[in-house]
C-alpha positions as CSV (number, residue, x, y, z in Angstrom):
1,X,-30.6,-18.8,10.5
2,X,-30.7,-15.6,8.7
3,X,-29.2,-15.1,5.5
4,X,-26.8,-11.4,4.9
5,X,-25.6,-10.1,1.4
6,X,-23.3,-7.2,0.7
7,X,-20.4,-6.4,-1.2
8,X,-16.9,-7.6,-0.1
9,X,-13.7,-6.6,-1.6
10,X,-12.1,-10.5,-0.4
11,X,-13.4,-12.8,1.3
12,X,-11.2,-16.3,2.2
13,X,-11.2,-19.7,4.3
14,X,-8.0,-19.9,6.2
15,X,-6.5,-22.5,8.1
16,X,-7.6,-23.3,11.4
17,X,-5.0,-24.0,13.9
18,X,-7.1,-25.4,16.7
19,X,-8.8,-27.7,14.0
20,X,-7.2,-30.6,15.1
21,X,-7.3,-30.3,18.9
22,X,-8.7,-33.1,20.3
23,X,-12.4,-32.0,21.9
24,X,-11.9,-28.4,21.1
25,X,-13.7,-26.4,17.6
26,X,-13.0,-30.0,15.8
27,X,-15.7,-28.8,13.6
28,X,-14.7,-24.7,13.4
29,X,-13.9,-23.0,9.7
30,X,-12.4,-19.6,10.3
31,X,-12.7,-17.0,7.1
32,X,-11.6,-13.6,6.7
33,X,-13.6,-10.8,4.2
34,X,-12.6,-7.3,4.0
35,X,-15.5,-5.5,3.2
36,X,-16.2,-1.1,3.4
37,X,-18.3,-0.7,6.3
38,X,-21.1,1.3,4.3
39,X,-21.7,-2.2,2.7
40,X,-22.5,-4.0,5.9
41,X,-26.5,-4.4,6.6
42,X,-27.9,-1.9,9.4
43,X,-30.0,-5.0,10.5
44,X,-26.7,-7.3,11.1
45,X,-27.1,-9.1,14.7
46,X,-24.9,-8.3,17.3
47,X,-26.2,-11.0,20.2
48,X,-23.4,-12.8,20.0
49,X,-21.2,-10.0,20.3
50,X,-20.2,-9.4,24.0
51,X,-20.1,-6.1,23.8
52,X,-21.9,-3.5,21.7
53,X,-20.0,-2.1,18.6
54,X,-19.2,0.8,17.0
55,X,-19.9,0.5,13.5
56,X,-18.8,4.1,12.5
57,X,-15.4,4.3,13.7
């Protein structure tokens, strides 16, 4: 597990609405944070990501 810190302007845990769906993300969280994309890390991983992002537009 690797640990990121930057500065976010919000940052929230919001419902999930598939939370309850038997066999299906039963044990999910979904969050939202709004941060200024100078603030993220340059070393952030991105092999999850199914494609490769553009982090300057």
């Amino acid at each position: 597990m690797k640990t990121l810190t930057f500065k976010t302007k919000s940052f929230r845990k919001i419902p999930n609405p598939f939370y309850n769906i038997e066999g299906y993300m039963n044990e999910a969280e979904m969050y939202v944070m709004i941060c200024d994309i100078k603030d993220i890390p340059k070393d952030i991983p991105m092999e999850t990501n199914p494609r490769e992002q553009n982090l300057n537009t």
